[in-house]
One Martini backbone bead per residue (centre of mass of N, CA, C, O) as a GRO file, in nm:
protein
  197
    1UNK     BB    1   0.641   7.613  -6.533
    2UNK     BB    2   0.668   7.456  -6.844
    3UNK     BB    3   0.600   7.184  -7.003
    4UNK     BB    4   0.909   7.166  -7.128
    5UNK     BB    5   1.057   7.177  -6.895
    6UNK     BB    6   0.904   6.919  -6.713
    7UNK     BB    7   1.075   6.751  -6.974
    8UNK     BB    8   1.331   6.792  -6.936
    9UNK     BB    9   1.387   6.749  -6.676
   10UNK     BB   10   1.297   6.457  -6.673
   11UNK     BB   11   1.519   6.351  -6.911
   12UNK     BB   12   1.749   6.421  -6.721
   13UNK     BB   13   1.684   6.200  -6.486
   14UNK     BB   14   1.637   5.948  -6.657
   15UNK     BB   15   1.940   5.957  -6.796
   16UNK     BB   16   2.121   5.965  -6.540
   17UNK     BB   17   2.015   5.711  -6.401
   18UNK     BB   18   2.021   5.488  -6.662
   19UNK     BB   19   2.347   5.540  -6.696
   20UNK     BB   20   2.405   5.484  -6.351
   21UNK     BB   21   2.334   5.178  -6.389
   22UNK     BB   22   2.436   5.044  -6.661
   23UNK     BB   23   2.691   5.172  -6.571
   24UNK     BB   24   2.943   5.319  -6.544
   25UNK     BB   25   3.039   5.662  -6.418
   26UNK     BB   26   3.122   5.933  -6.552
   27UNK     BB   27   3.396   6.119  -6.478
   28UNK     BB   28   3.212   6.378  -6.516
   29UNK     BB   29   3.072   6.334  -6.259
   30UNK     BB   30   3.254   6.215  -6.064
   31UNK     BB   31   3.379   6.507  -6.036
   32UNK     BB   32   3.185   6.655  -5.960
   33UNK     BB   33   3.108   6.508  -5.698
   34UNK     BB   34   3.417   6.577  -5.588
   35UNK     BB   35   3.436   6.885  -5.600
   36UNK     BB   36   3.106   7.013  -5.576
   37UNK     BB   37   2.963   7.072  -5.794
   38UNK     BB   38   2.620   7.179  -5.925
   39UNK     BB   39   2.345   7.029  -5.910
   40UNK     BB   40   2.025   6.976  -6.075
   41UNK     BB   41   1.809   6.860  -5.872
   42UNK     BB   42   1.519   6.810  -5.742
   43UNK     BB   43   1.301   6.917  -5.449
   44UNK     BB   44   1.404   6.609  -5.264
   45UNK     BB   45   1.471   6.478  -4.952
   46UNK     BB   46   1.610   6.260  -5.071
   47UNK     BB   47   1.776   6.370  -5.279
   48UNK     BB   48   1.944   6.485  -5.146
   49UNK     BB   49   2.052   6.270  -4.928
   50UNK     BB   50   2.155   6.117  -5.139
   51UNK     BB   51   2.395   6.332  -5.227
   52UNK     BB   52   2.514   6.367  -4.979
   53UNK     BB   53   2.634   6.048  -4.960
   54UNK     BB   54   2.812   6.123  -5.239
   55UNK     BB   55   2.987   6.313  -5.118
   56UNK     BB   56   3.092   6.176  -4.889
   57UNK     BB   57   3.229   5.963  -4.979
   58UNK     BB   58   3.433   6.120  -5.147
   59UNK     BB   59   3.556   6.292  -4.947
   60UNK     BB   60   3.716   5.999  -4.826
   61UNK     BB   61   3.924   6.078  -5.079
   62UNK     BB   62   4.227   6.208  -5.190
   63UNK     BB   63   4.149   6.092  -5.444
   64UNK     BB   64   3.972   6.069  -5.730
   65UNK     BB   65   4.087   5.814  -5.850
   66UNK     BB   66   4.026   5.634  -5.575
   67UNK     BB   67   3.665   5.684  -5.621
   68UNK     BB   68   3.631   5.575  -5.907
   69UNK     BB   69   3.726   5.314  -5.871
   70UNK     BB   70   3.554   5.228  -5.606
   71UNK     BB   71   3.303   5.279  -5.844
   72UNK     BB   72   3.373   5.043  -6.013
   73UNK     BB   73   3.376   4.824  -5.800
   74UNK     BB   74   3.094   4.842  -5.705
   75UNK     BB   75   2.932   4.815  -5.965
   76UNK     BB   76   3.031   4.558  -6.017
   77UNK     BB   77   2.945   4.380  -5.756
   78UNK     BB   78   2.634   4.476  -5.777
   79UNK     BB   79   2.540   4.426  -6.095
   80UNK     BB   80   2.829   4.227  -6.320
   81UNK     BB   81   2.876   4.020  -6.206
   82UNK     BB   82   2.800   3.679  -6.153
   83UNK     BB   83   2.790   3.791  -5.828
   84UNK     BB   84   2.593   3.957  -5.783
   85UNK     BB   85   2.405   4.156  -5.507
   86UNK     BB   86   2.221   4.278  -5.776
   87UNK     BB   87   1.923   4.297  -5.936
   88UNK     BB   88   1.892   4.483  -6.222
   89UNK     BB   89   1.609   4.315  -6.262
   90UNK     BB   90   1.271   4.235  -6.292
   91UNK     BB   91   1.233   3.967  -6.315
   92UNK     BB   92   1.374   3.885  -6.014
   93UNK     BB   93   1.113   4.037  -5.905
   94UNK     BB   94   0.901   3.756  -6.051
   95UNK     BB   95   1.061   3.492  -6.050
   96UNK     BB   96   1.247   3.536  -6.304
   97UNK     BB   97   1.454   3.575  -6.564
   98UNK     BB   98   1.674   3.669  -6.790
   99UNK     BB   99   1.486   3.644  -7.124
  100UNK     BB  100   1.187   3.598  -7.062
  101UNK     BB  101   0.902   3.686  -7.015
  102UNK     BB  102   0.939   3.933  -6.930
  103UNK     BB  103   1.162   4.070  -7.136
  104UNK     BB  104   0.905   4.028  -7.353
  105UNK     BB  105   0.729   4.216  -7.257
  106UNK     BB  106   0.874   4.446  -7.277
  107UNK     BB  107   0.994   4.463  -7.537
  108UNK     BB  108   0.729   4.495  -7.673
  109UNK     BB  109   0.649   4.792  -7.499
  110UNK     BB  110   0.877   4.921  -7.688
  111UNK     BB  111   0.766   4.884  -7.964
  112UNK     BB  112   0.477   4.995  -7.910
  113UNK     BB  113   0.644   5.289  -7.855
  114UNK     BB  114   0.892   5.303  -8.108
  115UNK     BB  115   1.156   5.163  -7.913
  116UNK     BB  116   1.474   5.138  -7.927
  117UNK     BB  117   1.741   4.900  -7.838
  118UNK     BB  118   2.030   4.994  -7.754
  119UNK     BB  119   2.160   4.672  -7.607
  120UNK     BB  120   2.321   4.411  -7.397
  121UNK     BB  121   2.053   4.403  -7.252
  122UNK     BB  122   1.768   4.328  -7.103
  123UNK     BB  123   1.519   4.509  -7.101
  124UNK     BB  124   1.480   4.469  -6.767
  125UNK     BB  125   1.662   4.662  -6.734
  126UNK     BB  126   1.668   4.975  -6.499
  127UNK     BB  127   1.808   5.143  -6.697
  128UNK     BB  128   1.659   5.098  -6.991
  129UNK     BB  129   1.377   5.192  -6.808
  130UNK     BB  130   1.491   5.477  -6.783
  131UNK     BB  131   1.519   5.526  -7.014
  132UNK     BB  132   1.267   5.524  -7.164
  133UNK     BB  133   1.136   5.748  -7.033
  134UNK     BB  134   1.333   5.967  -7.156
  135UNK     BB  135   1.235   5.960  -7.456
  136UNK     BB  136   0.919   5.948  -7.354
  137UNK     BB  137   0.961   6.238  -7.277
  138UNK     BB  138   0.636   6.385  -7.351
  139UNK     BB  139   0.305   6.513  -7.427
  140UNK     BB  140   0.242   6.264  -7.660
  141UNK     BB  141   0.300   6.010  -7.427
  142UNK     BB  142   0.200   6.008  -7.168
  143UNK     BB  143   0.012   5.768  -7.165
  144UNK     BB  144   0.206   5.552  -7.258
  145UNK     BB  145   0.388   5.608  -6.992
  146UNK     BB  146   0.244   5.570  -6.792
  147UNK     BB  147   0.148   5.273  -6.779
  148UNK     BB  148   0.481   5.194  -6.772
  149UNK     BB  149   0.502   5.297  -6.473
  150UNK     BB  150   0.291   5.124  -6.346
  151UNK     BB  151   0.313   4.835  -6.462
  152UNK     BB  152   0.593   4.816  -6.448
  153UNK     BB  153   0.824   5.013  -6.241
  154UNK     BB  154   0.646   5.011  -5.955
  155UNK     BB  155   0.674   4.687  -5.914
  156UNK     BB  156   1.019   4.739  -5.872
  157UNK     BB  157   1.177   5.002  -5.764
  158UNK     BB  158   1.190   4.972  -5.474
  159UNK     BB  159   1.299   4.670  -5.440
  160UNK     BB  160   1.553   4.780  -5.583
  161UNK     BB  161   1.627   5.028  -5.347
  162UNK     BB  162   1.630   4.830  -5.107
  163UNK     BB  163   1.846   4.631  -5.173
  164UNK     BB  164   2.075   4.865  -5.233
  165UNK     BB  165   2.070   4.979  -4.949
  166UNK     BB  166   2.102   4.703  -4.771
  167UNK     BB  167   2.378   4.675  -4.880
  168UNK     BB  168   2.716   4.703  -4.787
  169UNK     BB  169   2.879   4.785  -5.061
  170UNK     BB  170   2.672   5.022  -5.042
  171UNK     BB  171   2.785   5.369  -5.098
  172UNK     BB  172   2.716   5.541  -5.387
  173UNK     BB  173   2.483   5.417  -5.438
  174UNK     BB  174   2.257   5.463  -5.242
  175UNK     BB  175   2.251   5.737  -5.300
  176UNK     BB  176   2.129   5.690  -5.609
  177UNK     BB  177   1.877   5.526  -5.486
  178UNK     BB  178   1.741   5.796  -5.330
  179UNK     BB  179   1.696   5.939  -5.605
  180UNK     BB  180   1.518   5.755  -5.717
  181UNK     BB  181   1.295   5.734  -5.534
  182UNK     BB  182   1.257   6.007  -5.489
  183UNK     BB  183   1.153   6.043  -5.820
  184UNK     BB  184   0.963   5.857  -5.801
  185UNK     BB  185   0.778   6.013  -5.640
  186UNK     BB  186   0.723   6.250  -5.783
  187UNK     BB  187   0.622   6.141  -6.049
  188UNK     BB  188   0.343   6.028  -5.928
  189UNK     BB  189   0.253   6.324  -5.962
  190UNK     BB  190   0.339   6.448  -6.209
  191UNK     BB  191   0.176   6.265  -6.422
  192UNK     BB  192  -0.122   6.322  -6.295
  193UNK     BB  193  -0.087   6.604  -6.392
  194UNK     BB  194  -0.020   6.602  -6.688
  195UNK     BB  195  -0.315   6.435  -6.765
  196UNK     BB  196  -0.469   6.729  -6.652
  197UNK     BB  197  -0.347   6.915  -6.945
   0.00000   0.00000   0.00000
């Protein structure tokens, strides 16, 4: 596999995550989830583990429809609510708000990356940081993009993994953490292999 093919393949699977946190999951994903369809995700008994549970939860609704409502209704219950069950942001996991001093970290590091930040969350987002990793997947960013990986994400996406996963609400997200875990822990390999390319 050539190195344009691994970043290629690293920012389909950053951008597929960032925005299955950020927001509800497009109904075009939750339907190949749903239908059966072939997903092409990494080879890492994690990822696959999230996929069976995402797979076997959709299997136990008569209709696509009423699958779909009911992760929207968990992604709301999890993320978006007043009393949301799970925090996406890294500030909450530092003992911080979000909008407050981590926040303004991460916003800086996105600053000095060139990364232009289109959201209306705040930079601490789970979703918006692994966008950020999305952007900068390339051979020219790669120094860059470690810091931000090593220095930021590993600090604390594992403790959100974990929350999600604990939660009993979650029941499709559960399996969406199980893939984040799981390529983050490739990750940490694949990032170490490109530097010393």
């Amino acid at each position: 596999m050539g190195i344009e093919e691994i970043m290629n393949g690293r920012r389909a699977m950053y951008s597929l995550l960032g925005q299955l946190f950020l927001n509800y999951p497009r109904d075009e994903f939750l339907r190949d989830i749903y239908d059966g369809v072939e997903i092409p995700l990494p080879p890492h008994p994690l990822i696959r583990e999230g996929l069976e549970e995402i797979r076997k939860y959709a299997a136990s609704f008569p209709a696509f429809e009423d699958f779909a409502k009911s992760v929207r209704v968990e992604y709301t219950q999890l993320f978006a609510a007043p009393d949301a069950r799970v925090s996406p942001y890294q500030s909450s996991y530092e003992n911080d708000s979000p909008y407050g001093v981590v926040t303004l970290r991460i916003r800086e590091r996105f600053f000095d990356a060139g990364y232009k930040l289109n959201a209306n969350e705040p930079a601490d987002h789970i979703g918006i940081e692994l966008l950020f990793m999305a952007e900068t997947s390339n051979d020219k960013d790669i120094k860059k993009q470690n810091v931000f990986f090593e220095e930021e994400l590993l600090k604390w996406v594992f403790k959100f993994c974990s929350a999600v996963e604990s939660c009993s609400e979650a029941k499709f997200y559960r399996g969406v953490s199980k893939i984040l875990r799981g390529f983050i822990e490739m990750e940490k390999l694949v990032i170490k292999r490109l530097l010393t390319l």
